[in-house]
Every structure is written in structure tokens, then in C-alpha cells.
C-alpha positions, 0 to 999 in steps of 0.5 A: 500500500502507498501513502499518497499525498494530496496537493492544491492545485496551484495554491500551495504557499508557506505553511500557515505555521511558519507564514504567522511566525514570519508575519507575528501573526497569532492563529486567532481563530477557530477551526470547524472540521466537516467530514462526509463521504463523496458522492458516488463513493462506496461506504467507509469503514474505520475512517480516521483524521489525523494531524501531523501533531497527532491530534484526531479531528475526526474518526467513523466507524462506518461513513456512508453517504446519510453520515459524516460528522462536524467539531469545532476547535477554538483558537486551534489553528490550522495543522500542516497536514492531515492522514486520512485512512481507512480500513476493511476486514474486523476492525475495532476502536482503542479510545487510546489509539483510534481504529486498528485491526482490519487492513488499511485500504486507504491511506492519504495525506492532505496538505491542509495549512500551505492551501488555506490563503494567509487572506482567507486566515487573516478574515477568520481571525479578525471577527469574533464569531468566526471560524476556517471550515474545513470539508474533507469529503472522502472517495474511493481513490483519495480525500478531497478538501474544501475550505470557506469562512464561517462567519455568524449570521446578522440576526445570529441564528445561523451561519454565513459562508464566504471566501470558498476554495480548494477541491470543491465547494459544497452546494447550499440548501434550504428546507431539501431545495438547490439554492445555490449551486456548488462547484468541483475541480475535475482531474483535469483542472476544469472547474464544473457545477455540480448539485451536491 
């Protein structure tokens, strides 16, 4: 099995660690972390996040397409990069350790902070209420990640969503109707509309 690594399609820059140091800039923000399946893709089992400092964002011990999950970290950051796995075969959960057993199928690093525009982290970072979004849709043949800035809606109950890029960007809907149309970057670099 290979590790793969996931790039940005020409939007790689410094790593927002060092970028902050070099600006003595604080992350000041939060960070909101989605995970979902792809659509189309086949269910997950043992599906884990991971940083590069360890941390787990996100773990399922099945992923289908009714699944997925979102938490929150204040003041967090962004980390540098993320593994995603995923397994097949008996698999169990340590608390300590996250999944084992079974064999891992899926094995991908997400470059994450050197995608995020350093203006994308400075607008997060200057309002109180705000957050980096982080979508991370699993698919058969690798992870692909979105990002936008969640902002709280000016009668607060709800959110706002600006400042979209990565792989995709997710459609919007309201009461199970399109309101807004979504967009993927296709293998080949062109950016398509999608309704999902």
C-alpha cells in the first residue's frame, strides 16, 4: 500500500505555521472540521483524521453517504497536514489509539495549512464569531478538501459562508431545495457545477 499525498492545485504557499511566525501573526481563530463521504463513493469503514501533531479531528466507524460528522476547535489553528485512512476486514476502536485491526485500504495525506490563503486566515481571525471550515469529503481513490469562512449570521441564528476554495465547494440548501449551486475541480483542472 502507498501513502499518497494530496496537493492544491496551484495554491500551495508557506505553511500557515511558519507564514504567522514570519508575519507575528497569532492563529486567532477557530477551526470547524466537516467530514462526509463523496458522492458516488462506496461506504467507509474505520475512517480516521489525523494531524501531523497527532491530534484526531475526526474518526467513523462506518461513513456512508446519510453520515459524516462536524467539531469545532477554538483558537486551534490550522495543522500542516492531515492522514486520512481507512480500513476493511474486523476492525475495532482503542479510545487510546483510534481504529486498528482490519487492513488499511486507504491511506492519504492532505496538505491542509500551505492551501488555506494567509487572506482567507487573516478574515477568520479578525471577527469574533468566526471560524476556517474545513470539508474533507472522502472517495474511493483519495480525500478531497474544501475550505470557506464561517462567519455568524446578522440576526445570529445561523451561519454565513464566504471566501470558498480548494477541491470543491459544497452546494447550499434550504428546507431539501438547490439554492445555490456548488462547484468541483475535475482531474483535469476544469472547474464544473455540480448539485451536491
Amino acid at each position: 500500500m502507498q501513502r499518497r499525498t494530496v496537493l492544491a492545485s496551484g495554491l500551495l504557499s508557506l505553511g500557515a505555521a511558519a507564514a504567522c511566525q514570519a508575519l507575528d501573526m497569532k492563529p486567532g481563530f477557530g477551526v470547524v472540521i466537516r467530514s462526509e463521504l463523496a458522492p458516488g463513493a462506496e461506504p467507509k469503514q474505520g475512517v480516521s483524521g489525523v494531524t501531523d501533531t497527532g491530534q484526531r479531528l475526526f474518526g467513523h466507524a462506518v461513513l456512508d453517504a446519510k453520515g459524516g460528522g462536524t467539531g469545532s476547535y477554538g483558537g486551534a489553528g490550522l495543522p500542516a497536514w492531515i492522514r486520512v485512512t481507512w480500513r476493511e476486514g474486523d476492525v475495532a476502536h482503542d479510545y487510546r489509539k483510534g481504529w486498528k485491526g482490519g487492513q488499511i485500504v486507504g491511506d492519504y495525506r492532505v496538505e491542509v495549512a500551505s492551501r488555506v490563503p494567509l487572506d482567507v486566515q487573516r478574515y477568520a481571525a479578525a471577527g469574533r464569531d468566526r471560524a476556517v471550515r474545513l470539508i474533507f469529503r472522502i472517495k474511493d481513490d483519495g480525500v478531497a478538501m474544501a475550505w470557506n469562512v464561517q462567519d455568524i449570521s446578522p440576526n445570529r441564528q445561523g451561519w454565513v459562508f464566504s471566501m470558498h476554495g480548494g477541491d470543491f465547494k459544497p452546494a447550499v440548501f434550504f428546507n431539501g431545495k438547490l439554492v445555490e449551486q456548488g462547484w468541483v475541480i475535475l482531474p483535469d483542472g476544469r472547474k464544473v457545477e455540480t448539485d451536491r
